[in-house]
N, C-alpha and C positions, 0 to 999 in steps of 0.2 A: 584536490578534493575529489573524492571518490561520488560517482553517481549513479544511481540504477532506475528502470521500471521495470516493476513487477505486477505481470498480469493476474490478472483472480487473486491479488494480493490480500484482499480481504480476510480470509477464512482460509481454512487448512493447511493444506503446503505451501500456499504460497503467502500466507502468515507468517509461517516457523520463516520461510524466506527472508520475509520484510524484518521481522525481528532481528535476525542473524547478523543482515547487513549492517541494521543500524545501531546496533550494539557493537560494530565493531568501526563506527564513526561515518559509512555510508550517509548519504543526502539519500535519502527511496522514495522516487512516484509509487502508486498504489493505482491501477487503473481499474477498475472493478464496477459491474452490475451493480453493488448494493456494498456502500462505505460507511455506513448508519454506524455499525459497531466499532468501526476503526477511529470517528470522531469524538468519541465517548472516551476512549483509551488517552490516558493523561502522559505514557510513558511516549507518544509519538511525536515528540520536538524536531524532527530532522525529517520528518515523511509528509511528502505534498500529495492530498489525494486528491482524485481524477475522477470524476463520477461519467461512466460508462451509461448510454441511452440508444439499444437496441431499437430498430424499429424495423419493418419492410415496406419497402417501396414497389 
């Protein structure tokens, strides 16, 4: 079984990324700032997201 994470997986390239793999039967983390939108999406059965919380110390 094939497995990836994909950073800023959320939105743009690294969308088209997350899709690509998992359409082609990849398992894809999504490590991402803001995964709001990728939870909502019904097509993402194989994609475990990662919610990213920037802070400074």
């Amino acid at each position: 079984m094939k497995k990836a994470i994909v950073t800023g997986g959320a939105h743009g390239i690294g969308r088209v990324i997350v899709n690509q793999l998992a359409s082609e039967g990849w398992h894809v983390g999504i490590l991402d700032l803001n995964v709001a939108d990728v939870e909502r999406d019904e097509s993402c059965r194989k994609i475990v997201l990662l919610f990213l919380q920037m802070c400074q110390m």
